[in-house]
N, C-alpha and C positions, 0 to 999 in steps of 0.2 A: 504494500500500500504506500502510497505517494505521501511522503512529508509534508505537513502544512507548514511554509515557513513566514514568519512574519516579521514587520520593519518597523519598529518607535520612533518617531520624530517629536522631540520633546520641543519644540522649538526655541525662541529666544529670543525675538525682533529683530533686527537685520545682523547676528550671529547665525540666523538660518541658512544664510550663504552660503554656511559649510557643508550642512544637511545638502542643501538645492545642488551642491557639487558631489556629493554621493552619489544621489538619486539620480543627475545627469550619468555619469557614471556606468549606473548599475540599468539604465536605458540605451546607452553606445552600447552596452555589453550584454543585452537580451538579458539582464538579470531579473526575473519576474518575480515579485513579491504576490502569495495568494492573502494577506490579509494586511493594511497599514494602518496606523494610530495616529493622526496628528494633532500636535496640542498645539493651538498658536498658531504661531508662523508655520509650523510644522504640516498643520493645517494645509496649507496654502501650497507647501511645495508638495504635499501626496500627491493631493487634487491636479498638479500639472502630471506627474509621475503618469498616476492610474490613467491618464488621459492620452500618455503617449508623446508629452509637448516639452522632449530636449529644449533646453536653455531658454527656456520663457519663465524661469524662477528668475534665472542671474537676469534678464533685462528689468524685473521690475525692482531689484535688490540695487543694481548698478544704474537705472536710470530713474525708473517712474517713483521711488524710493526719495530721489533727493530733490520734487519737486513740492512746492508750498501747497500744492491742489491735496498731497498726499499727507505731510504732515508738518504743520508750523505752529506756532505761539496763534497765527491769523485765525486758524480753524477752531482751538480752542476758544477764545475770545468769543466767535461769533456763533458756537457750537455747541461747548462744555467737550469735546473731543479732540486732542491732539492729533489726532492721525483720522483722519475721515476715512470710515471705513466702508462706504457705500462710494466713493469715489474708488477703493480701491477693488473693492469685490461687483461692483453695478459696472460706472462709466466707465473703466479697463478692462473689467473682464466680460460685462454680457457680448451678444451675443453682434454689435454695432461698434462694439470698445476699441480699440487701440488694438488689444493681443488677449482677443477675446478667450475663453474655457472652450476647448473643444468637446461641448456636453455629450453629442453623441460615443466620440470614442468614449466616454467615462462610464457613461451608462453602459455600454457592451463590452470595458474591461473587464479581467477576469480576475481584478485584483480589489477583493473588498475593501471597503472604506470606516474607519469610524471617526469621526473628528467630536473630540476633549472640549467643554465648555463648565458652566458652575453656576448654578441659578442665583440670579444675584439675592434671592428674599431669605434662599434657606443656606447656598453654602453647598449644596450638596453636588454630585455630579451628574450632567448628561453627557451620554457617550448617541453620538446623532450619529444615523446611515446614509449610504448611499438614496435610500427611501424618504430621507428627506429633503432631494436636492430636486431642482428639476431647471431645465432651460432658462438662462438670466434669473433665476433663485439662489442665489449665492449665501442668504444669509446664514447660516449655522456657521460659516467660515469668518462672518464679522461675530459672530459671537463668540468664540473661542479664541478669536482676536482681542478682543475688549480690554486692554490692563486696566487692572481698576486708578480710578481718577485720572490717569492718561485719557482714556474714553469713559463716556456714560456708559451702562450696559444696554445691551443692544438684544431688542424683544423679537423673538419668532416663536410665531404662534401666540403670542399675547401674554408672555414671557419672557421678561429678562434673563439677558445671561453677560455673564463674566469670564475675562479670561480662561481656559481651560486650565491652567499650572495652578489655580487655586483651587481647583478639584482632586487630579490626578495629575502632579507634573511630571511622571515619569509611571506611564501606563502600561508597564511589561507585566503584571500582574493579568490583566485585563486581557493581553495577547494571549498567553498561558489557557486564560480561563476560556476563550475563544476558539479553545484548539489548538493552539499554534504547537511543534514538537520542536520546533527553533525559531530563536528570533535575535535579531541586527535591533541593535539601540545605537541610534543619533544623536549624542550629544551634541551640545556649541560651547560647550566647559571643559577643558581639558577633563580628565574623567577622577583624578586625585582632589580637585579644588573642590573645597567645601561651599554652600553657598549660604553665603551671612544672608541672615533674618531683619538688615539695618533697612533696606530701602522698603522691604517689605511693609514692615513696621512704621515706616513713614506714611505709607500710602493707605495702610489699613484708617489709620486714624482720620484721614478726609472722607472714609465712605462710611464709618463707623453709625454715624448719624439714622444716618438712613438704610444702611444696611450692616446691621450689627454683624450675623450671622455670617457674609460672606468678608465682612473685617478679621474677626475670628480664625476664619478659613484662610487667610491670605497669610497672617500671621504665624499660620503652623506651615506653610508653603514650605520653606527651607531644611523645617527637621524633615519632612516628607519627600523634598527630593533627596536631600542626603540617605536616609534612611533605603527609599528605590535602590539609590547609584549599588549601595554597599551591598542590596539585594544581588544585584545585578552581575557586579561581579562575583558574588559565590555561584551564581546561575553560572558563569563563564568558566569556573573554575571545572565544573559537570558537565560542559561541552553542551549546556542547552540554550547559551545565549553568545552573542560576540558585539562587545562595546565597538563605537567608533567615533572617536571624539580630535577633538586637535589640539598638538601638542601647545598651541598658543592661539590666541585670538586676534592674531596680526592687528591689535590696536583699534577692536570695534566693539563694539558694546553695544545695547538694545536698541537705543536710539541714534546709533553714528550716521553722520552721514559721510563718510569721507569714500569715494568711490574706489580710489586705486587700494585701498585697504581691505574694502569691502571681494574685491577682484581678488584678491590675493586671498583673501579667509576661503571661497568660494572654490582657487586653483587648488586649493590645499586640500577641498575638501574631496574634490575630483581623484587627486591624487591617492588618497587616503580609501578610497572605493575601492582600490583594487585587491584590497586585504579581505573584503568578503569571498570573492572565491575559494579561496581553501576553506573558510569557515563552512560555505555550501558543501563541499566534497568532501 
């Protein structure tokens, strides 16, 4: 019987670049994943993956990334959202857009979907399908986009939601229980770095108000991915997972905008693809 193998993309904000150079990758090289998890950004670059659309992550990482339509001080002001994220998943990607989703190849991928979101009332997680997507419907990918106070939370179905990493920010558990007999994790954190609870902790405190619960949740964000990572590698240690992470962040962090940086985290992560092979074999 045929291995189910599956792919985590924890993502990051424009550290997903590394991810989006895997995944380019692991697409030149017929590497077919049958089920992928995207938290985030993570999101964003499955959804090109499963779809079959080489290097339409790095253009929006390297270009549509560093334009104020995508994310400024201007949008929050006039928004309450840093990053407009209906500009980025509607007027680029439907179906009219700039470097639209090619929804058909998505739909008859054979690579299931589940993208990472957190209801912003309780905290808790939703894990959306391919069954909630459909032609210029993009929204489950702005809601698992949402950082909290970076963006408002963003309602599908007449529900808010928040970031996916303040649910599940490292969803290999979730792959396991879905079947999978191995699975590829993508970090954008070298895979040793622990991740401080400090920004977190800053941001919990401006949604706190109005949404205690998923302040709460944001707040334990960092023991939860650390806790994941260290899962993760005993999983690897048993040969039923393989980390891939970079050994540095070429100088980009969630919010950078610096392009030839961002090109470089992205080459690296291309590079850094080619180690899933023997893991498959």
């Amino acid at each position: 019987m045929k291995e189910k193998i599956g792919v985590v993309d924890v993502g990051g904000g424009l550290r997903g670049a590394y991810a989006a150079g895997v995944l380019d990758y692991c697409l030149d090289n017929n590497i077919i994943f049958d089920l992928g998890i995207g938290v985030s950004a993570g999101s964003a670059n499955l959804v090109s993956y499963a779809a079959g659309q080489v290097r339409r992550n790095l253009r929006y990482y390297t270009e549509y990334a560093l334009r104020k339509e995508y994310m400024s001080l201007g949008n929050f002001i006039k928004t309450g959202s840093y990053i407009d994220l209906d500009y980025v998943y509607s007027i680029l990607s439907n179906s009219g857009g700039e470097y639209p989703l090619d929804y058909p190849a998505l739909k008859e991928s054979k690579t299931e979907l589940l993208v990472v979101a957190a209801e912003a009332e309780t905290g808790n997680t939703k894990y959306f399908s391919k069954e909630d997507i459909h032609q210029d419907g993009y929204d489950i990918f702005k809601a698992s986009s949402a950082i909290p106070f970076v963006c408002k939370p963003y309602p599908v179905e007449g529900v808010f939601y928040y970031d996916g990493a303040i649910g599940d920010p490292v969803p290999i558990e979730k792959a396991f229980a879905e079947g999978c007999d191995k699975v590829v994790l993508l970090l954008t954190l070298p895979e040793d770095e622990l991740r401080s609870p400090k920004r977190d902790v800053k941001l919990a405190k401006r949604i706190r108000k109005k949404y205690p619960l998923a302040a709460k949740a944001l707040e334990q964000r960092a023991e939860n991915y650390n806790l994941s990572v260290k899962a993760a590698k005993k999983y690897q240690k048993e040969g039923k997972l393989f980390i891939i992470a970079p050994d540095d962040t070429c100088g980009v962090k969630t919010l950078s905008r610096n392009r030839d940086n961002i090109r470089s985290l992205y080459e690296k992560g291309y590079r850094d693809g080619a180690k899933i092979k023997d893991f498959l074999q």
